[in-house]
N, C-alpha and C positions, 0 to 999 in steps of 0.2 A: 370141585370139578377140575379135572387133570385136562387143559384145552391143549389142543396140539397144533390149533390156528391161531396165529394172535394178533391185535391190533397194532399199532407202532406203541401208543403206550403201554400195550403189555410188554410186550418185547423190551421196552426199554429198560421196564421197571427188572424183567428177568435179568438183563446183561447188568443191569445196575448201575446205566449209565445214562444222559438225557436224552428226549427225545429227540431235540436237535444234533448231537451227536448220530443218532441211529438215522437220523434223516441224509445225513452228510452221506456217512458210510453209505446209505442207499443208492444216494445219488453221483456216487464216486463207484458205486458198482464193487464194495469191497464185502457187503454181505448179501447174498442171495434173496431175493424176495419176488412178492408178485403186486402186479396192481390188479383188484376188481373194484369197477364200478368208481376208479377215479380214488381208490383208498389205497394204503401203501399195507398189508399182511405178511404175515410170515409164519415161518411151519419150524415149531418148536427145534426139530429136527439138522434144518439148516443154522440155524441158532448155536444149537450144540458143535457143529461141525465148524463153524466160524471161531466159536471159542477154543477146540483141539488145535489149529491152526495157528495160533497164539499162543503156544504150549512151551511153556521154558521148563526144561529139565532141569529135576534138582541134581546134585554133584555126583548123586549113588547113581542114579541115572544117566546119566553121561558116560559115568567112568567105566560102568559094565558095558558099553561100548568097545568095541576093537577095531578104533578109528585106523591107528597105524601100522 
């Protein structure tokens, strides 16, 4: 089943990072989430969009840029 709501341990397990990591970032307000019913959730969605935002371009990428 493809869930697109996830609990903080899914989420974690997707960034592939700890849960207390994903709690931090929560509670420092660096990835987007909701609370229901006193639980911390999240939408696969904001997930993905947290990880583009961390995006290091490799060199091919950059360099077809026309920074100057």
């Amino acid at each position: 089943m493809n869930k697109e709501i996830l609990i903080i341990q899914e989420a974690a397990e997707y960034l592939r990072i700890s849960v207390t990591t994903l709690r931090r970032y929560a509670y420092e307000r660096r990835v987007t989430h909701y609370k229901l019913k006193g639980r911390i959730i999240f939408r696969k969605a904001d997930l993905e969009k947290f990880l583009d935002t961390r995006k290091i371009e490799s060199f091919e990428e950059f360099k077809g840029k026309n920074i100057l």
